[in-house]
C-alpha positions as CSV (number, residue, x, y, z in Angstrom):
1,X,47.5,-12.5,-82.2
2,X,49.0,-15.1,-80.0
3,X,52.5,-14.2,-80.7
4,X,52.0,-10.9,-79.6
5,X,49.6,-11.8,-76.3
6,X,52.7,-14.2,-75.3
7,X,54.7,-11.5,-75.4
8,X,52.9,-9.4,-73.3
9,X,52.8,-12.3,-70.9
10,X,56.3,-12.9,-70.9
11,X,56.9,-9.5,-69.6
12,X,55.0,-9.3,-67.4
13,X,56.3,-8.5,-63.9
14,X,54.3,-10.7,-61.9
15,X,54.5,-10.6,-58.3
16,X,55.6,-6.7,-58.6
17,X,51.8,-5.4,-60.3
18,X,48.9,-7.2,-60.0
19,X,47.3,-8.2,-64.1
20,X,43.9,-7.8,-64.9
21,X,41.9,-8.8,-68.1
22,X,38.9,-7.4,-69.5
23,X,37.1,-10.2,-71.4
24,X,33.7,-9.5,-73.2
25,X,32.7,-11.4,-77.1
26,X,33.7,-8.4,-78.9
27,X,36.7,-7.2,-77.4
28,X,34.9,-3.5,-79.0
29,X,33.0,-1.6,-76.5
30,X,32.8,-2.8,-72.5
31,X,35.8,-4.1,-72.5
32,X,37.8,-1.7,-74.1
33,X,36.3,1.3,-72.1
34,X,37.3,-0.7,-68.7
35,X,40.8,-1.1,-70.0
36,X,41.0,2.6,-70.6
37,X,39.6,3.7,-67.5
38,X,41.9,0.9,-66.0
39,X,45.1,2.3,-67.4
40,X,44.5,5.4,-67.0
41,X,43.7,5.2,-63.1
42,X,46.4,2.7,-62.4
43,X,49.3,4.1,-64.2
44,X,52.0,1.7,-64.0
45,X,50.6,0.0,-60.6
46,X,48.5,-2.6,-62.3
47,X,49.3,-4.5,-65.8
48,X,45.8,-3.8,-67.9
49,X,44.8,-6.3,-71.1
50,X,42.0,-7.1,-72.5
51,X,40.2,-9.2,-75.3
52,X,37.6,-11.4,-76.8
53,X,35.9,-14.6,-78.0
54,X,34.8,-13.3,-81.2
55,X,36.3,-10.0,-82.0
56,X,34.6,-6.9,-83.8
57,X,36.7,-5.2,-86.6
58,X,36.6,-2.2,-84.8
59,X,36.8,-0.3,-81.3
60,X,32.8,0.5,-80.7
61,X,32.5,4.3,-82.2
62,X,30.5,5.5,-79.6
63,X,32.5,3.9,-77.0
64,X,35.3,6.0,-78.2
65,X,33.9,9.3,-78.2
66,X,32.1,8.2,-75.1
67,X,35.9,7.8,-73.7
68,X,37.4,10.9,-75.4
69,X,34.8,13.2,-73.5
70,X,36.2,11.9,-70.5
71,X,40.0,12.7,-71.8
72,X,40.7,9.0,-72.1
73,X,41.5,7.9,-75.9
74,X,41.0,5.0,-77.0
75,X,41.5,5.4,-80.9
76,X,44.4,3.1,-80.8
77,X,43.0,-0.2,-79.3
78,X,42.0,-2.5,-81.9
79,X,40.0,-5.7,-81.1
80,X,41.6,-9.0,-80.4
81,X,41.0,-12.5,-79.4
82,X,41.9,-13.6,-75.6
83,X,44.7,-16.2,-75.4
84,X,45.1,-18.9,-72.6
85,X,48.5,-17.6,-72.0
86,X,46.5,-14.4,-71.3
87,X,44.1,-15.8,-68.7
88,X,46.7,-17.8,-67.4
89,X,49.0,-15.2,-66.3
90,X,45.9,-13.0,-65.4
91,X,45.3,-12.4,-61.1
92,X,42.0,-11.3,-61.9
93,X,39.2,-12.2,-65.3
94,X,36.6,-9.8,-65.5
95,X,33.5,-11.0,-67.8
96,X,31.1,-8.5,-69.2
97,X,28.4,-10.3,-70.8
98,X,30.6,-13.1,-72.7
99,X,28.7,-15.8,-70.4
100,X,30.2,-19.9,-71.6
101,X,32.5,-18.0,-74.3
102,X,34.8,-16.9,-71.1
103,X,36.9,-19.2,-70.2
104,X,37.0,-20.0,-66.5
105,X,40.2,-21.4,-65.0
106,X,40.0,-22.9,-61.5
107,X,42.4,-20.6,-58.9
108,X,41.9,-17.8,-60.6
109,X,40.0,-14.3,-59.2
110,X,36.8,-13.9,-61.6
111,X,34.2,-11.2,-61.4
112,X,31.3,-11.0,-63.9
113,X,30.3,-7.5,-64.1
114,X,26.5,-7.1,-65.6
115,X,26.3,-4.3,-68.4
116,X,24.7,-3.6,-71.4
117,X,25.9,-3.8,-74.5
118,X,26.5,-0.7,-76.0
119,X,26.6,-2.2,-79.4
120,X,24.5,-0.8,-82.3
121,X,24.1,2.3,-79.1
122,X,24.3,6.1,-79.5
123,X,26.9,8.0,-77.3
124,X,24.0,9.3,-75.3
125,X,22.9,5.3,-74.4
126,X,27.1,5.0,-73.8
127,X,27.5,7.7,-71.0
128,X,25.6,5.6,-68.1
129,X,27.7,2.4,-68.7
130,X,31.1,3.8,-69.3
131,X,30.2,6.0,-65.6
132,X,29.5,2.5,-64.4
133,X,32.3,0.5,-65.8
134,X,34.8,4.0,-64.2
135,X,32.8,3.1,-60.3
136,X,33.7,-0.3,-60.9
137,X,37.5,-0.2,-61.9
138,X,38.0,2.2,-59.0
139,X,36.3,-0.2,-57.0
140,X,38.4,-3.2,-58.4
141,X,41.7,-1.5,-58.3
142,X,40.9,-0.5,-54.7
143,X,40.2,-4.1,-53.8
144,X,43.9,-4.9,-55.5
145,X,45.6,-2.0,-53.6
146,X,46.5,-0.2,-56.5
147,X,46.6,3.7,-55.7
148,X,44.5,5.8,-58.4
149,X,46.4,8.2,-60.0
């Protein structure tokens, strides 16, 4: 896992697009939802990651049919462990619900975005929070500048 986070670090073209990373225990349902709505409104203006303190062997089911009815697949994501080099080369940290697990580096842009779990949910529970995660990467990419494609 870290092998492959560094090397999304190292090519990374800071300075040019700002990086963002989704951080919730899991890595399986909130946090994979907001990095598909992410990439898929930023395009190639913002650099999209996300990850986890404690994995799940699997992308949340309902979170990707949730996702797919909104033409956004997320089949190929797998969960994976955050990395420091991660964080570090992160502009902003969004936590969903991870709480001391996060990590927290001083400097750095954090926003803690309260949403359920959709764990153990159907996809009708899944609906009102992936809406709400969508309202909330619009709102975060329009704080960064980032046009919505």
């Amino acid at each position: 896992m870290a092998r492959a986070a560094s090397s999304e670090v190292d090519d990374t073209h800071r300075g040019r697009r700002p990086v963002i990373l989704f951080l919730c225990v899991h890595n399986a349902g909130r946090s994979q939802m907001a990095m598909g709505w992410a990439k898929e409104l930023a395009g190639d203006g913002a650099e999209i990651w996300s990850g986890g303190s404690e994995p799940a062997s699997q992308v949340n089911p309902a979170a990707v049919e949730a996702m797919a009815e909104v033409g956004i697949d997320i089949t190929a994501e797998l969960p994976r462990s955050w990395t420091d080099e991660m964080v570090g080369a992160a502009d902003v940290v969004i936590t969903m619900g991870c709480g001391d697990a996060c990590p927290y580096y001083p400097g750095k842009r954090y926003e803690d975005w309260q949403l359920e779990d959709p764990a153990g949910l159907g996809v009708d529970a899944v609906r009102p929070i992936r809406d709400d995660i969508e309202r909330r990467v619009r709102a975060l990419l329009a704080s960064l500048d980032v046009p919505v494609s």
